[in-house]
C-alpha positions in Angstrom: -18.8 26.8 -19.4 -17.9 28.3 -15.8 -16.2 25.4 -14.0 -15.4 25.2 -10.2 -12.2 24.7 -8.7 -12.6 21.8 -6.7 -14.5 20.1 -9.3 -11.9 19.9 -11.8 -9.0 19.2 -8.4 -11.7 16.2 -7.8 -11.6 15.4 -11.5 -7.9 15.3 -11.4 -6.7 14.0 -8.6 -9.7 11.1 -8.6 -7.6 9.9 -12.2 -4.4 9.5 -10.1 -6.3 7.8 -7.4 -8.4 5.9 -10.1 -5.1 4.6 -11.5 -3.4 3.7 -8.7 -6.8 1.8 -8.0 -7.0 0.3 -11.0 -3.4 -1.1 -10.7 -4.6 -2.2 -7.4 -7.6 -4.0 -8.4 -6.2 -6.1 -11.2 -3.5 -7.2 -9.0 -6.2 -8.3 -6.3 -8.2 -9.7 -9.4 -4.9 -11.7 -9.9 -4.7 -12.7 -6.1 -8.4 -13.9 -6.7 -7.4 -15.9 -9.3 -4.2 -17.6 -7.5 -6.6 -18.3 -4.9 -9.7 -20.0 -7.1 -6.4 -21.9 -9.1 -5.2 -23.3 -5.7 -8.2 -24.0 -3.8 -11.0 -23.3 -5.7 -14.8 -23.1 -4.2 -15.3 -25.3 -1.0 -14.3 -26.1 2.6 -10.6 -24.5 2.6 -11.9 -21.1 0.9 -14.9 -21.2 3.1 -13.0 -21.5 5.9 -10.3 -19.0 5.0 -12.8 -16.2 4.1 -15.1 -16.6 7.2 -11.5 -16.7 9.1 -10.4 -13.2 7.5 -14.0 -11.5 7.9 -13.2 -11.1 11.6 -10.1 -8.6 11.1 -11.6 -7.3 7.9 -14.7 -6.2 9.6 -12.8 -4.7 13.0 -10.4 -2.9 10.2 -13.0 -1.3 8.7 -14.8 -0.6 12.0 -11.6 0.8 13.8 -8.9 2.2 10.9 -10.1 2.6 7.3 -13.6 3.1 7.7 -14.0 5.2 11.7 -10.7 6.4 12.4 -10.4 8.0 9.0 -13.6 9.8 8.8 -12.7 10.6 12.7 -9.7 12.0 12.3 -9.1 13.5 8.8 -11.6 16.4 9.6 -10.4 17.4 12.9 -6.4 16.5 11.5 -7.8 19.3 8.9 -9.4 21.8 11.4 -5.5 21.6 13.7 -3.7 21.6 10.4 -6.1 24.5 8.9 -6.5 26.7 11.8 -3.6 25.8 14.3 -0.7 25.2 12.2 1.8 21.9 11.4 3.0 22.0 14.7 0.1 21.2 16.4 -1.1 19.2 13.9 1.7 16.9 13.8 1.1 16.9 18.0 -2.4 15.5 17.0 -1.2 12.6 14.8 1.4 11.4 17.1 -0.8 11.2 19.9 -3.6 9.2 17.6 -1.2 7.0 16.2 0.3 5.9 20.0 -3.1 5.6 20.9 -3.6 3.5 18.3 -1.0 1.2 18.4 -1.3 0.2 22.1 -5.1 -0.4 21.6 -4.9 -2.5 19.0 -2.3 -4.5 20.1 -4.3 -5.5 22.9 -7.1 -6.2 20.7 -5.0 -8.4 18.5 -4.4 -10.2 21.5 -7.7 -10.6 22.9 -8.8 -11.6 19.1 -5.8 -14.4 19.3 -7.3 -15.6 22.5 -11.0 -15.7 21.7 -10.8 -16.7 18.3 -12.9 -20.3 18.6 -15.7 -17.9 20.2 -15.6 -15.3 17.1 -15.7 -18.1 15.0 -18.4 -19.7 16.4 -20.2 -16.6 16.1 -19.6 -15.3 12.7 -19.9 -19.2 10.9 -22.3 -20.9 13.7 -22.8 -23.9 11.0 -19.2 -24.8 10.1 -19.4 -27.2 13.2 -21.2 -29.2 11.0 -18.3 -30.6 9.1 -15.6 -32.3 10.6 -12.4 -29.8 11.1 -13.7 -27.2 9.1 -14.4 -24.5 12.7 -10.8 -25.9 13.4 -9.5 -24.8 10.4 -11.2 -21.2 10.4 -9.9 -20.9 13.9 -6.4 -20.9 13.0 -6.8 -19.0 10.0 -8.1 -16.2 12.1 -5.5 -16.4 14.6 -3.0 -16.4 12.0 -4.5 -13.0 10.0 -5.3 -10.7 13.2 -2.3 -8.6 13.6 -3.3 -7.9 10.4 -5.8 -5.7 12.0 -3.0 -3.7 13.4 -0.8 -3.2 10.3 -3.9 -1.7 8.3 -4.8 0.4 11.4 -1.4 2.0 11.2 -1.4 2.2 6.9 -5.0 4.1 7.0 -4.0 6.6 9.4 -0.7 7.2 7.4 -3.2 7.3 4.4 -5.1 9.8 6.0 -2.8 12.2 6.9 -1.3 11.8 3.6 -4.6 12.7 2.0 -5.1 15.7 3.7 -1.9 17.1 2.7 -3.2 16.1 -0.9 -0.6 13.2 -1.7 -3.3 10.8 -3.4 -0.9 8.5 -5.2 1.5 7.0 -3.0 -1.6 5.9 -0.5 -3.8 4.5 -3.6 -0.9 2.4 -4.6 -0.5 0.9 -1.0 -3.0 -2.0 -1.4 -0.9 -3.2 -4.3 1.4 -3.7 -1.7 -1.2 -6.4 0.0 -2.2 -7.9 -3.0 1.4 -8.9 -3.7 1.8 -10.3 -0.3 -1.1 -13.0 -0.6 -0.2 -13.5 -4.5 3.5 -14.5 -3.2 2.0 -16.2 0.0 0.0 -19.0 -2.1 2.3 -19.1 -4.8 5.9 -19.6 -2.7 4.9 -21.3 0.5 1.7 -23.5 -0.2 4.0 -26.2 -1.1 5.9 -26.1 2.3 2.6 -25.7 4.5 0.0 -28.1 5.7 -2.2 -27.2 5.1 -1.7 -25.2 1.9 -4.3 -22.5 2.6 -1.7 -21.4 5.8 0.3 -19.9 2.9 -2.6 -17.4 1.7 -3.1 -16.5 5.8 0.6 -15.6 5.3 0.3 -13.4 2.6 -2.0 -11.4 4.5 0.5 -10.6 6.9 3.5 -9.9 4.0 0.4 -7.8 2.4 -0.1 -5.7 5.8 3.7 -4.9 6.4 4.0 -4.0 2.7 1.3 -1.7 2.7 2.1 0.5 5.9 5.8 0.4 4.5 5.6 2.0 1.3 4.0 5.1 2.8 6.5 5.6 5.3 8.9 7.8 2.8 6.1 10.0 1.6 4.8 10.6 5.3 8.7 11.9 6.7 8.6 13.7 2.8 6.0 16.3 4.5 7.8 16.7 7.6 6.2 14.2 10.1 8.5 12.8 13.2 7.7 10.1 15.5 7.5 10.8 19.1 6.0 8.3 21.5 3.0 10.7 23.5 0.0 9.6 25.2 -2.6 12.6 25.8 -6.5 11.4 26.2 -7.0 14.5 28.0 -6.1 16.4 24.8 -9.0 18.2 22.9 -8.5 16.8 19.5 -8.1 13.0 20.9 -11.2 13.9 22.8 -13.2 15.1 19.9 -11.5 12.0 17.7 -12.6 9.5 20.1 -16.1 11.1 20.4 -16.4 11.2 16.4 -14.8 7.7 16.4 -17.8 6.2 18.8 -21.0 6.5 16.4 -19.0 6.4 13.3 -17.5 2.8 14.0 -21.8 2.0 13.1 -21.9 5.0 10.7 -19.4 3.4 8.0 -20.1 0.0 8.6 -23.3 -1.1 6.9 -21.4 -2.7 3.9 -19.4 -5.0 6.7 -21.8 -5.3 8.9 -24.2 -7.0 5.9 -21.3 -8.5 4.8 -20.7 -10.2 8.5 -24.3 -11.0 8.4 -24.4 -12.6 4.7 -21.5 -14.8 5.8 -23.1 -16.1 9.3 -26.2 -17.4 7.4 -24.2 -18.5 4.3 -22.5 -20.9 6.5 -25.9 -22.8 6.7 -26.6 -23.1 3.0 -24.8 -25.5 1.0 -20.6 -25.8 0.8 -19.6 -23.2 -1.6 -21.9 -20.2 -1.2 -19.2 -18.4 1.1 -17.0 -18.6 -1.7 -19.6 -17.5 -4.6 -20.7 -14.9 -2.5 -17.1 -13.5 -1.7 -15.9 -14.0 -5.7 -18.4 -11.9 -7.0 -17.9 -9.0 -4.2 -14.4 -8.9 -5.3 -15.4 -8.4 -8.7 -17.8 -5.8 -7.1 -14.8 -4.2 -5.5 -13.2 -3.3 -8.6 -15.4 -1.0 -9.4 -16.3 0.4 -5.9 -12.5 1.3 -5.5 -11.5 2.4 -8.6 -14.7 4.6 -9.0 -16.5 5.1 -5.3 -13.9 4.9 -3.5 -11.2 7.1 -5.3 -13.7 10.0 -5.8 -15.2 9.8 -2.0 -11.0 9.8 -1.3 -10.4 12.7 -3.2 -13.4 14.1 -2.2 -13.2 14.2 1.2 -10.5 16.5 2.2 -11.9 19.1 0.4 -15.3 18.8 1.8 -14.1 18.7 5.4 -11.8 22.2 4.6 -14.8 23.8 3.6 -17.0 22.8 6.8 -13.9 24.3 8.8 -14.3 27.5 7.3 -17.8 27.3 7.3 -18.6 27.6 3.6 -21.8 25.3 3.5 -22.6 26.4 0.1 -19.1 24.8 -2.0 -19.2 21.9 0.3 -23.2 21.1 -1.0 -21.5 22.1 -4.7 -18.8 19.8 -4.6 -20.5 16.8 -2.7 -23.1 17.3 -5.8 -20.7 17.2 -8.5 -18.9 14.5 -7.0 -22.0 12.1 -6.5 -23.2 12.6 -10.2 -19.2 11.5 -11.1 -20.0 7.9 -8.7 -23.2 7.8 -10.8 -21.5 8.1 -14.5 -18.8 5.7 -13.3 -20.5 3.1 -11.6 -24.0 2.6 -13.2 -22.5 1.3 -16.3 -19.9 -0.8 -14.7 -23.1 -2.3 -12.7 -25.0 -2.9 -16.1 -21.6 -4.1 -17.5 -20.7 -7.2 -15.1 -24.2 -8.1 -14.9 -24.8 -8.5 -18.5 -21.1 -10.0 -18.6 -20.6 -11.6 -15.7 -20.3 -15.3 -17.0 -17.7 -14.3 -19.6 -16.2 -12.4 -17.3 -16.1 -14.9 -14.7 -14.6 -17.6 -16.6 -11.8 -15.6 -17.7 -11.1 -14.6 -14.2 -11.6 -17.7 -12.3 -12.1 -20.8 -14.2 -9.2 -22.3 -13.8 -7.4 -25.3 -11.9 -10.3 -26.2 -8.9 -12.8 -23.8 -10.0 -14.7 -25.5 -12.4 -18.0 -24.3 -15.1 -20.3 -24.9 -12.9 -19.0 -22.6 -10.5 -18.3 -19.8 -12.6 -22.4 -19.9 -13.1 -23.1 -20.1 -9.3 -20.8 -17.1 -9.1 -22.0 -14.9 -11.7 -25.7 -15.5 -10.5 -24.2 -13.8 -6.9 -22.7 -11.1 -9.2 -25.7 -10.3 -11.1 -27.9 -9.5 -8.0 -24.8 -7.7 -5.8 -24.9 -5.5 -9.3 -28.4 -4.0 -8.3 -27.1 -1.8 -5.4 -22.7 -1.4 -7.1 -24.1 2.7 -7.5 -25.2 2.6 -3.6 -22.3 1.1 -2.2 -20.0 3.5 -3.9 -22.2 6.5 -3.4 -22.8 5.6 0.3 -19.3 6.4 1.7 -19.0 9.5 -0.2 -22.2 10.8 1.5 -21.7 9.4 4.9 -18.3 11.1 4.7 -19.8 14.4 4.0 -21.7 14.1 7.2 -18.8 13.6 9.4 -16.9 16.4 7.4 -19.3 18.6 9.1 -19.3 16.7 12.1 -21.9 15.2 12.2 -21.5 11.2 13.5 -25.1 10.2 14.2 -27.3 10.7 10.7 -24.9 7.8 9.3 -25.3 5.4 12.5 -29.0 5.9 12.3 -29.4 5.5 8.4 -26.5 2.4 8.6 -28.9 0.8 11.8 -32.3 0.8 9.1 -30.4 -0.3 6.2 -28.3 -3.5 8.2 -32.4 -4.1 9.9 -33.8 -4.4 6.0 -30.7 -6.8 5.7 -31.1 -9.3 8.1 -34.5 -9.2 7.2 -34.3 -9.7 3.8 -31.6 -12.2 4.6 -34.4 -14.6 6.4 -36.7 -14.2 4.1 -35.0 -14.9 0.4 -32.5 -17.0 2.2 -34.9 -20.0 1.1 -36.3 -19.2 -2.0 -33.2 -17.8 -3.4 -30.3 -19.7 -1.6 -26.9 -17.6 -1.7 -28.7 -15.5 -4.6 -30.7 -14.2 -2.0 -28.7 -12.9 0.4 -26.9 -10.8 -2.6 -29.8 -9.2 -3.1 -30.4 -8.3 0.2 -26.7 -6.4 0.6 -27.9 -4.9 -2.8 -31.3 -3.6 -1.4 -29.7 -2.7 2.4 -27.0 0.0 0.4 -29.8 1.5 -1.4 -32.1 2.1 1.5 -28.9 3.8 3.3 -28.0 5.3 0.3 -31.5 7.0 0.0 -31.9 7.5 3.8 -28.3 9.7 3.6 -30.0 11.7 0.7 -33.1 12.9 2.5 -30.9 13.9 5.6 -28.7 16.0 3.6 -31.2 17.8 1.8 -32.8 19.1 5.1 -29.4 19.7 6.4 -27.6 21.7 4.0 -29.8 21.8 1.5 -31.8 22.0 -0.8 -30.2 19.6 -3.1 -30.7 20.0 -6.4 -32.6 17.1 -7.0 -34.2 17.7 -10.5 -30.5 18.1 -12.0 -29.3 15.2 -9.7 -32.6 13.1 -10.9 -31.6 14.1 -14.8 -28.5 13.4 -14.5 -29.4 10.1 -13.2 -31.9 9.5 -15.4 -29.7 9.8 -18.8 -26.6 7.8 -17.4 -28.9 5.0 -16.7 -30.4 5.5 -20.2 -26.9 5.3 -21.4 -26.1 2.7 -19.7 -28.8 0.1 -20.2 -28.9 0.9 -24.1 -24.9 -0.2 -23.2 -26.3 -3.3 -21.7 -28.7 -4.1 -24.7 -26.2 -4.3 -27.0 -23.8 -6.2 -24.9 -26.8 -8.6 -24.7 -27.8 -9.2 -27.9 -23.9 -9.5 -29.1 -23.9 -12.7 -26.5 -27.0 -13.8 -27.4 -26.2 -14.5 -31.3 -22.2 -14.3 -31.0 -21.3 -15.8 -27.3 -18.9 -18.6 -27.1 -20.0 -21.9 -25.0 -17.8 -21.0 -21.6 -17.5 -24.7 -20.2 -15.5 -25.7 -23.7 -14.1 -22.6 -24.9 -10.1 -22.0 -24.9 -8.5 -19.2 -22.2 -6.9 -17.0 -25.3 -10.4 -17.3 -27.0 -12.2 -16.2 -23.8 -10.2 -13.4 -23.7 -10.8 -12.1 -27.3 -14.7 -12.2 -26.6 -14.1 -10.2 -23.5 -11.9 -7.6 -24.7 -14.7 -7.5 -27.8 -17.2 -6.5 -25.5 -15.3 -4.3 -22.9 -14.8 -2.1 -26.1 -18.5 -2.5 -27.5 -19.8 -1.5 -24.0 -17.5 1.6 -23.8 -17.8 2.7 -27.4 -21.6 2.2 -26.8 -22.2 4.4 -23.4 -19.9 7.0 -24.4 -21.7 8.1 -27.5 -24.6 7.8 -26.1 -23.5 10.1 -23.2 -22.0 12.2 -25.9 -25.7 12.6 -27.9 -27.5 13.2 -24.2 -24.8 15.6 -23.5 -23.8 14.5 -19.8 -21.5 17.0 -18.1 -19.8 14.1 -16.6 -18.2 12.9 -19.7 -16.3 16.4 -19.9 -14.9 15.6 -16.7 -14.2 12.0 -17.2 -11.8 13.3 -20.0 -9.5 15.3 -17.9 -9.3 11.5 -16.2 -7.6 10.3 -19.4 -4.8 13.2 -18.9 -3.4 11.6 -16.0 0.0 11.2 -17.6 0.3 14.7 -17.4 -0.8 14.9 -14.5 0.6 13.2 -11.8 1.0 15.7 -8.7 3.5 15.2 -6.3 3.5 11.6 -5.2 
């Protein structure tokens, strides 16, 4: 079998980024559970994850989500067709940029926090001190804003010199900050939730820091430049504009999920935000790492031009987000009470919130394949330079949202407004599709379609089994031992993958092939 080139560097480098990932993600699973151990589900978790939306969203907005797919294309174009010299020019006059704009935004967000508040959790006034709390919360996380700025544009120019590792393992970095936050100083603050706000900060410094080695490694030096006048600021700045809406569906429905979850009952901030951190292990490890990997080499081939690999790998690449994601979508939904418990029900966070939770979980499931294939695909449009297809597509899919949002918001409660983010990702997801096709197309749908079709097959005959094993075998969850928990969970992580991988194996998916070369990564850990 004829294999391409940036197929198997995607293959790869996505298992050292998928590694690094994972390493992150169990650590944030473990921040998760610090957090539901301390404080549980209610009015200090509320408050603290309505207070660190505000920075989360602008960071997505302005550094991981814009700026990168901003900058790492045209950072590629200087650094392809102009030299380091002028590319290293380019990052230092982004990076000043950078820093003196968003430390006046920190500033502005210190200053006008009660308004953002009020804005983003309208029906926290109802209970006494709760907008109080959220307001210093928020005050205390915003120059985390800046610190993350500064780690994804490291990140980025990391990534395009094809140094995957040290930049997947940064978030570790800010999952070890909060973990030591509530564990060391929630004794020694009042109140105790101050200490998690900490961490955030420890997190941020952490996570910019540990890049800093690699970054003078490839010969980058600091010099303090201010050009707006220069072309490649110019065209950053003018990719930046319509991007900031292109990447920032998820957020945006996110934002949106949190305003109107602050009118439904005390805890449904929290159950919504547990089970999209379960969500997020997936999304990273899987979506994320291959859209990561992915797009550096997309945006070299739209600088030379070569329309055709760029369609080939872009192709490859989204039927590797199906295989990995579908099943892990099947997986946590059939699962997601045992895994739930194991996680999370401990200290404050009770039984009967480990089933509010894993209801949340189950219906954010639906759209886990859109949400990771979306960023790959809207990346591939800005690759090519192209900023407006995803701020159109991102517009109908956070409209369907809101809608949706109104309308299940009552029959459903907090259930309902999962489903909705589900139902929004797919719409973009599909909307993204369509473009592409007519863009740089054709794609080739009926192998994209098959493909589809027989990792879903796999995956739900996966589900099935997992299902009836529950059904007749499950332990009861609200008596059940921790040790005991964790047997029936590491019985059915193995029955799920022993399950979708033979059956993969008998339909004969491609992706399986490629998935193997993921379990090499021992061997293969590039230059870090």
């Amino acid at each position: 079998m004829t294999t391409n080139p940036d197929h198997d560097k995607i293959a790869k480098s996505t298992g050292i980024v998928s590694s690094a990932t994972f390493l992150s993600r169990v650590l944030g699973l473990v921040r998760e559970q610090v957090f539901a151990y301390l404080f549980g589900a209610g009015y200090t978790t509320d408050a603290f994850i309505a207070a660190f939306r505000i920075p989360n969203l602008l960071r997505d907005l302005f550094a991981e989500g814009a700026l990168s797919s901003a900058f790492i294309p045209v950072f590629t174009d200087h650094l392809t067709n102009q030299g380091k010299e002028k590319a290293w020019e380019l990052a230092n006059l982004i990076l000043n940029l950078l820093l003196v704009t968003l430390c006046v935004l920190v500033i502005l967000g210190i200053v006008f926090a009660p308004y953002l508040v009020e804005i983003i959790a309208p029906g926290f006034s109802k209970e006494a001190g709760k907008q109080d709390l959220t307001i210093l919360l928020s005050r205390i996380m915003f120059p985390f804003l800046l610190l993350v700025a500064l780690a994804a544009l490291v990140m980025g120019i990391l990534n395009t010199f094809r140094r995957f590792g040290i930049p997947a393992l940064a978030p570790t970095m800010f999952n070890l900050g909060m973990i030591a936050g509530g564990i060391i100083l929630s004794p020694w603050v009042n109140p105790p939730i101050i200490s998690m706000a900490i961490g955030v900060l420890l997190g941020g410094v952490g996570q910019l820091v540990i890049q800093l080695p690699s970054l003078k490694k490839i010969g980058f030096k600091y010099r303090f430049t201010i050009n707006l006048h220069h072309p490649g600021v110019k065209r950053i700045l003018w990719l930046m504009t319509p991007a900031t809406l292109g990447l920032a569906s998820t957020q945006v429905n996110i934002f949106v999920n949190t305003l109107i979850a602050s009118f439904l009952p005390q805890g449904s901030v929290s159950y919504l935000n547990y089970s999209f951190r379960l969500m997020q292990f997936p999304i990273g490890m899987f979506g994320v790492a291959v859209a990561t990997v992915t797009f550096p080499i997309v945006s070299e081939h739209a600088a030379r031009k070569d329309m055709g690999r760029l369609l080939s790998t872009f192709t490859s690449s989204l039927k590797l987000v199906f295989f990995l994601t579908i099943p892990s979508a099947i997986f946590l939904a059939v699962a997601a009470q045992p895994v739930i418990s194991v996680l999370f029900q401990h200290g404050r966070f009770d039984y009967l919130d480990t089933i509010a939770t894993s209801q949340a979980l189950i219906f954010y499931c639906i759209g886990l394949f859109a949400y990771s294939s979306v960023r790959l695909t809207a990346s591939t449009f800005y690759s090519m330079g192209d900023t407006k297809t995803p701020v159109k597509t991102s517009l109908a899919a956070v409209a369907v949202n809101i809608g949706l949002n109104l309308i299940l918001m009552k029959p459903l409660g907090f259930r309902g407004l999962a489903t909705a983010a589900s139902v929004s990702a797919m719409v973009n997801l599909f909307l993204l599709l369509i473009v592409l096709d007519k863009r740089i197309g054709p794609l080739d749908r009926k192998d994209i379609w098959e493909t589809f079709s027989k990792i879903l097959s796999s995956a739900v005959f996966m589900g099935l089994i997992l299902w009836a094993y529950l059904r007749f075998f499950g332990m009861n969850l609200e008596t059940t031992g921790l040790f005991a928990k964790i047997g029936e969970l590491l019985v059915i992580l193995i029955l799920g993958l022993a399950s979708y991988t033979i059956v993969s194996y008998l339909l004969k998916l491609k992706e399986l092939d490629r998935i193997l070369e993921l379990l090499k990564i021992g061997q293969r850990i590039e230059r870090m």
